[in-house]
Backbone bond lengths (Angstrom), bond angles and torsions (degrees), N, CA, C in turn:
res aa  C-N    CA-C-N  psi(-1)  N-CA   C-N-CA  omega(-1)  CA-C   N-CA-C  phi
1 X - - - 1.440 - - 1.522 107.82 -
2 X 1.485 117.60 131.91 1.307 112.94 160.97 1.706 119.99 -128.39
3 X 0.957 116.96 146.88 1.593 133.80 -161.74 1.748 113.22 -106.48
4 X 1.205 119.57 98.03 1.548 97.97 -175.82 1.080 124.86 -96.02
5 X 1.499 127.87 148.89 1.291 127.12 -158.26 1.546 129.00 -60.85
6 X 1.390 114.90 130.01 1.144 105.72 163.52 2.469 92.63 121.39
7 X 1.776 97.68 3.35 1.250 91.86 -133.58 1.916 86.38 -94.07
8 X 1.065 151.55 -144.73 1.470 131.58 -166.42 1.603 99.61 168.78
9 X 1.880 112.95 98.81 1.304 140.19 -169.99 1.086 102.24 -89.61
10 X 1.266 133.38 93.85 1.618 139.09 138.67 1.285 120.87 -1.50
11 X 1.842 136.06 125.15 1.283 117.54 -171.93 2.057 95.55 -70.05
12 X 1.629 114.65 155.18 0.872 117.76 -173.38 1.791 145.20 62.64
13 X 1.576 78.84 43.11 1.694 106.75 -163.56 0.929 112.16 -109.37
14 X 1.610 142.72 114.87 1.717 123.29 -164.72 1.651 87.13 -118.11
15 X 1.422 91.54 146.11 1.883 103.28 -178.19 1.727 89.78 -137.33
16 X 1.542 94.36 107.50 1.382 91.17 -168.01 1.971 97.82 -91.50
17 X 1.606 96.62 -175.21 1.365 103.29 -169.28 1.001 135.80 -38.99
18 X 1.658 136.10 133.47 1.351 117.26 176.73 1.608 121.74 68.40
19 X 1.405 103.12 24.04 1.103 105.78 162.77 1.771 123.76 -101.83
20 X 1.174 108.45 -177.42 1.760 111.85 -179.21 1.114 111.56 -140.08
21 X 1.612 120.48 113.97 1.459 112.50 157.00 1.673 118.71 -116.20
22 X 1.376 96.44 142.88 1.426 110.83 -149.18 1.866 93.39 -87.10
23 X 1.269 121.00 158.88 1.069 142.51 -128.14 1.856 83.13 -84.67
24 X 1.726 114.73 135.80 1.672 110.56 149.54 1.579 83.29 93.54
25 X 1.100 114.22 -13.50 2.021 97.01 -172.39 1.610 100.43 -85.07
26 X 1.364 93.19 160.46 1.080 129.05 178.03 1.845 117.53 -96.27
27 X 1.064 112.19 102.01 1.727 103.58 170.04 0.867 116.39 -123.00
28 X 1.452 115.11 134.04 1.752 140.80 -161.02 1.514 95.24 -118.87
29 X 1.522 130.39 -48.24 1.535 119.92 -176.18 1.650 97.99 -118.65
30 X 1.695 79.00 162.09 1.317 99.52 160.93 1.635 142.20 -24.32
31 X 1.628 110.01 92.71 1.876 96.62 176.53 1.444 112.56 -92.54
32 X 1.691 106.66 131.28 1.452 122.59 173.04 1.749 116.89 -46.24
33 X 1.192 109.91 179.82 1.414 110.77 175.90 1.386 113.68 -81.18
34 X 1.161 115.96 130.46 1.621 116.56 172.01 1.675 114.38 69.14
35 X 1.336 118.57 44.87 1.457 113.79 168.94 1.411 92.95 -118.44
36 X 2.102 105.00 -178.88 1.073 101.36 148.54 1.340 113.94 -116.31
37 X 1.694 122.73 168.52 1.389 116.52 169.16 1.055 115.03 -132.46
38 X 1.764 125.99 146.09 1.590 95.47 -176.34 1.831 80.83 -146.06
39 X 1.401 124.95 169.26 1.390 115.30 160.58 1.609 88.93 133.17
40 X 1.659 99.75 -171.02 1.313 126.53 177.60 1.187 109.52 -147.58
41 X 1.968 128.91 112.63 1.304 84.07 -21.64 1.700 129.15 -94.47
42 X 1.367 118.85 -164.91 1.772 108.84 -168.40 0.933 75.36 -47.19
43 X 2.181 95.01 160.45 1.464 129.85 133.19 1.312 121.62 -132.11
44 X 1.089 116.03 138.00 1.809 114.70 175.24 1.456 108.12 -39.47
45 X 1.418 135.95 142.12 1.167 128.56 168.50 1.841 109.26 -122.33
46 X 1.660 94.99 5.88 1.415 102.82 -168.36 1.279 134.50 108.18
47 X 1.470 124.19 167.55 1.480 117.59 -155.92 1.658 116.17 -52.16
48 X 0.936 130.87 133.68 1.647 128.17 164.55 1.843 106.14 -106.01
49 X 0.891 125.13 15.58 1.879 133.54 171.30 0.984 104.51 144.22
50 X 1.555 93.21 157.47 1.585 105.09 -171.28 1.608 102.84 -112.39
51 X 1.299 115.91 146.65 1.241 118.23 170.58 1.309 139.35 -24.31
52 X 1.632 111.10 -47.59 1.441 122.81 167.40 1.325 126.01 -55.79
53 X 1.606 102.37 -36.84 1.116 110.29 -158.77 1.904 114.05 -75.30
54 X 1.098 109.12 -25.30 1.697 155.41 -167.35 1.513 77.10 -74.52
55 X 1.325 121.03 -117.14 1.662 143.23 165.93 1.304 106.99 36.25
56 X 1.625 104.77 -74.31 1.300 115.02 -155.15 2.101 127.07 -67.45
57 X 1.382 87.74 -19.75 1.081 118.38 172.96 1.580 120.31 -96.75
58 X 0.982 127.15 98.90 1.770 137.71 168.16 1.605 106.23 -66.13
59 X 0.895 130.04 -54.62 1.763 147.10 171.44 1.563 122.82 -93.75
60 X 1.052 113.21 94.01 1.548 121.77 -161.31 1.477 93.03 -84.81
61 X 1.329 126.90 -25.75 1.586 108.03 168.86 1.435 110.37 -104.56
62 X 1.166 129.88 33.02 1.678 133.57 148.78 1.534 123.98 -39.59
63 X 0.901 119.82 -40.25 1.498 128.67 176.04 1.534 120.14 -133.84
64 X 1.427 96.92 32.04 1.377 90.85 177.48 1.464 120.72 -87.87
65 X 1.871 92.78 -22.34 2.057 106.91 -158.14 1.301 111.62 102.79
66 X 1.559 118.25 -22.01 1.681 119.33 -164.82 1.074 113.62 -86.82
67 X 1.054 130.15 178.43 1.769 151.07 -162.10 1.344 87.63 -109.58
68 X 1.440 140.02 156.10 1.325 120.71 129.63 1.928 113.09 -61.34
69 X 1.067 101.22 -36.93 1.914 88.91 -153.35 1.797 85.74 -138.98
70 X 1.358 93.67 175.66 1.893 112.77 179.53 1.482 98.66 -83.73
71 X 1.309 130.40 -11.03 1.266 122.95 170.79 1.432 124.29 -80.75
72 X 1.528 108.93 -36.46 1.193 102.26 176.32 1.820 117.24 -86.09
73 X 1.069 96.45 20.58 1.343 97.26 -174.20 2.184 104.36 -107.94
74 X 1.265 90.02 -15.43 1.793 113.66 178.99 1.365 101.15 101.82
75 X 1.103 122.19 31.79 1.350 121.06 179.12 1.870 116.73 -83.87
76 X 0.948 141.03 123.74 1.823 134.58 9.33 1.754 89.19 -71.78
77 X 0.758 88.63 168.47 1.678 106.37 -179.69 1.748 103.73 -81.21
């Protein structure tokens, strides 16, 4: 699940797995698994990944080239 900033969860709001809400929205109901929502207030706009696709991968930056962080890279020096 990711939450974008600025964005404002209703008490009693479930945003189930693998979902996305897009930055400044507002959610009042329930988001399904794996959409995204963005607005005021949210609305589903549709799938953002599918389950399988998620799964297969344990390390989402495995093949990317990336660092996770400035630390693992020896950053500050």
């Amino acid at each position: 699940m990711w939450i974008g900033g600025g964005s404002i969860i209703c008490p009693g709001v479930t945003i189930d797995e693998g979902s996305t809400i897009g930055a400044g929205s507002v959610v009042v109901k329930d988001i399904p698994p794996y959409v995204f929502a963005a607005g005021t207030p949210a609305r589903s706009s549709g799938p953002c990944a599918e389950p399988p696709l998620l799964s297969g991968r344990a390390d989402p930056w495995a093949h990317s080239g990336a660092s996770r962080s400035a630390a693992a890279q020896g950053w500050p020096p």
